[in-house]
C-alpha positions as CSV (number, residue, x, y, z in Angstrom):
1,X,82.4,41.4,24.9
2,X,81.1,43.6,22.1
3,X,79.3,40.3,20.7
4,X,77.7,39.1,24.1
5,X,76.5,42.2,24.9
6,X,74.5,41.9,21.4
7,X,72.9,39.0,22.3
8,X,72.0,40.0,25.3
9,X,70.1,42.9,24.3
10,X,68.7,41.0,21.4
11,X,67.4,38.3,23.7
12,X,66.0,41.0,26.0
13,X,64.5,42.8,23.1
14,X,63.3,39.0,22.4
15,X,61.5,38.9,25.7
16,X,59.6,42.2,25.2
17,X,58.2,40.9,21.9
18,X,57.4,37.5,23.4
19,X,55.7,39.4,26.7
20,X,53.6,41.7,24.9
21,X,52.8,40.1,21.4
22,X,54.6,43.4,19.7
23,X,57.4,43.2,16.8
24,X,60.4,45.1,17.6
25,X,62.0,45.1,14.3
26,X,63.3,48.6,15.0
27,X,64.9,47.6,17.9
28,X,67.0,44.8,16.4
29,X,68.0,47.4,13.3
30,X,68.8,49.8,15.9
31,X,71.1,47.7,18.2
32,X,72.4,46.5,14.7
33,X,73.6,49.5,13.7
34,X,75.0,50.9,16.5
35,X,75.2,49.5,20.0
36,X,75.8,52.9,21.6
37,X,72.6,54.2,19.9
38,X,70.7,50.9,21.1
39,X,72.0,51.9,24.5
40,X,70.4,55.3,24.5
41,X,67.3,54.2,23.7
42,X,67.3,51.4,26.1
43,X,67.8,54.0,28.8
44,X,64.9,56.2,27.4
45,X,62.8,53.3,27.8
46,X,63.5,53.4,31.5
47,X,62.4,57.0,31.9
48,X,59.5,56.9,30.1
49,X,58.3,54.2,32.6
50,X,57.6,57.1,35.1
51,X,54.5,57.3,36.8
52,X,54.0,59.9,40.3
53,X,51.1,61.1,41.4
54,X,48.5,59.8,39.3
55,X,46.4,56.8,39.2
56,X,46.9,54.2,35.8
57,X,43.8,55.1,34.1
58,X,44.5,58.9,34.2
59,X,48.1,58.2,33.0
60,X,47.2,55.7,30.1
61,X,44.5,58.0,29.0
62,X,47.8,60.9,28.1
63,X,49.8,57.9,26.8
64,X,47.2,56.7,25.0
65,X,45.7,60.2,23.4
66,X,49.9,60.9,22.4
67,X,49.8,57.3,20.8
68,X,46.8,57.4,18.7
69,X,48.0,61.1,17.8
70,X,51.0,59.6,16.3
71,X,50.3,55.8,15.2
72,X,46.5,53.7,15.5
73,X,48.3,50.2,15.0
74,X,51.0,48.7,16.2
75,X,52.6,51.1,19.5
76,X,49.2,51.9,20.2
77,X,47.7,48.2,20.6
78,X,51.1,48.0,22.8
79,X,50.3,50.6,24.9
80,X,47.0,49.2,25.2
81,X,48.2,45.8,26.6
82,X,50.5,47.9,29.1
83,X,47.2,49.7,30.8
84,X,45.5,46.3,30.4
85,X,48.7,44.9,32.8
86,X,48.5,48.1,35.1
87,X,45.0,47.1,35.8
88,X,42.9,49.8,33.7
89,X,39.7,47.6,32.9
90,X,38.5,47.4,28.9
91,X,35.4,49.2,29.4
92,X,37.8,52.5,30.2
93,X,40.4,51.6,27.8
94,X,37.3,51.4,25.2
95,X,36.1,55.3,26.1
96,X,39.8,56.3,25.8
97,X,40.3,55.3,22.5
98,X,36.8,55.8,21.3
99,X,37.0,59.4,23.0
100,X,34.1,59.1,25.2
101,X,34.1,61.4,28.1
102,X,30.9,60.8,29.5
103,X,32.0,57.1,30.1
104,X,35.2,57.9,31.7
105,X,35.3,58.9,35.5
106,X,36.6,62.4,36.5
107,X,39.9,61.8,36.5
108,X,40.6,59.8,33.0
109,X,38.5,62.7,31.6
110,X,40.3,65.5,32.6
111,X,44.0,63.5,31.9
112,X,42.2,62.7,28.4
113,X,41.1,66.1,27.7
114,X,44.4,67.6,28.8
115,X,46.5,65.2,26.8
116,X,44.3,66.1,23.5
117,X,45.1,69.8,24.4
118,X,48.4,69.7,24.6
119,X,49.2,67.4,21.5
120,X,46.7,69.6,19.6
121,X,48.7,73.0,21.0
122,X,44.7,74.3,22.0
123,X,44.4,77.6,23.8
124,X,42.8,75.2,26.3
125,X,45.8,73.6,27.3
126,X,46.5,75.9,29.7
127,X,43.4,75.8,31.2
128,X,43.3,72.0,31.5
129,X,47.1,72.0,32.7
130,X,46.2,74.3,35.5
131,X,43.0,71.8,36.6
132,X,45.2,68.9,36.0
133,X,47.9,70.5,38.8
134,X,45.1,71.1,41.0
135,X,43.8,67.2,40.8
136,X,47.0,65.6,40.8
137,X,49.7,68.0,42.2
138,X,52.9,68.6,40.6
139,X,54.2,65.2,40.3
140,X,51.0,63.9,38.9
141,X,51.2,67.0,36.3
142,X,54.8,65.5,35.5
143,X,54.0,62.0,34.9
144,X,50.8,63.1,32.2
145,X,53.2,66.0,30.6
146,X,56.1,63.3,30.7
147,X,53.8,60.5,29.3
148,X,52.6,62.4,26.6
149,X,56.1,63.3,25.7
150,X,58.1,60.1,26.2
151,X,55.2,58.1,24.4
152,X,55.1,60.1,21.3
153,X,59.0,59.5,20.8
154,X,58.5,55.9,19.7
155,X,56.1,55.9,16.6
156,X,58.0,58.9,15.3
157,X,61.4,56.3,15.7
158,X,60.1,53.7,14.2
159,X,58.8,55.7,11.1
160,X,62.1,57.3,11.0
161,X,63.5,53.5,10.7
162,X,60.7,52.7,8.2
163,X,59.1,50.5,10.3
164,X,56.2,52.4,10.7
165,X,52.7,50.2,10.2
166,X,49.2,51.1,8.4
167,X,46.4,51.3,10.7
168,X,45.0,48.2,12.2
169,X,42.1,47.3,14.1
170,X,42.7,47.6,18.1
171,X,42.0,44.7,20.4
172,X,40.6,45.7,24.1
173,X,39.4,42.9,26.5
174,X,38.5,40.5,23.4
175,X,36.8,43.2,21.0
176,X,38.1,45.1,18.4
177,X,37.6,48.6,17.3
178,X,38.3,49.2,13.7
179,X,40.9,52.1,12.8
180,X,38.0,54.4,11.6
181,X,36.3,54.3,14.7
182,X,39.3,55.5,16.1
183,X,40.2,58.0,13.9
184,X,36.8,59.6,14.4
185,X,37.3,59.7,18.4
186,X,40.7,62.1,17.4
């Protein structure tokens, strides 16, 4: 049993890679190593899927401010292909990462600049958290505060599994943005 369930994670794992062009190297050590542990974070993957209350630009512009606060290569070019699938168009994805407000519509902006407040533990975020509750309501409040969380969890994994990667150019809708043009946006 122990053996099947193996390769039925590892193909599932497998598919994920396939799906969205990522490695998941840390994965397959982790489900090596302990099945139990693989487990966990297979569950955690399921939380970290919620989304209440708010619209997918707003949400990817959290998970995507927690991702580039914690990796600019590999987890965030993933994250980048999951907006892409949820329907948020290059053009936004482009102001998210290059930290232009003035491009991004109300609500992005105000999930962006909350997002980079909380990550940066700014006397602001309190301020932004407050005009976040009031734009989105509680559950919307939940899902940025949970996506911010949640997204930050798996760069910190995989450098704790030394699978951590330097920075690498992004791809959005066919053009790349270079790591230093990212960096600056932070």
């Amino acid at each position: 049993m122990t053996t099947m369930l193996k390769r039925l994670f590892s193909r599932q794992v497998a598919a994920f890679e396939s799906h969205y062009h990522y490695d998941m190297g840390y994965a397959h050590r982790l489900l090596r190593a302990s099945r139990g542990a693989f487990l966990r974070f297979a569950l955690f993957g399921r939380l970290a899927q919620y989304r209440a209350g708010v619209a997918p630009a707003p949400y990817f512009a959290a998970r995507l401010a927690a991702t580039l606060h914690e990796d600019c290569g590999p987890c965030t070019q993933l994250v980048l292909r999951m907006a892409e699938e949820a329907g948020v168009d290059a053009p936004t994805l482009r102001a998210i990462v290059g930290g232009d407000l003035a491009a991004l519509d109300a609500d992005t902006a105000l999930a962006l600049r909350y997002a980079r407040a909380v990550l940066a533990h700014a006397p602001a975020a309190d301020e932004l958290c407050a005009a976040a509750e009031a734009r989105f309501g509680e559950r919307g409040l939940a899902s940025l505060a949970l996506a911010i969380a949640w997204t930050r969890v798996y760069p910190t994994l995989k450098r704790g599994l030394g699978a951590a990667h330097a920075c690498e150019r992004l791809e959005i809708g066919g053009q790349y943005l270079a790591p230093a043009a990212v960096q600056r946006a932070l």
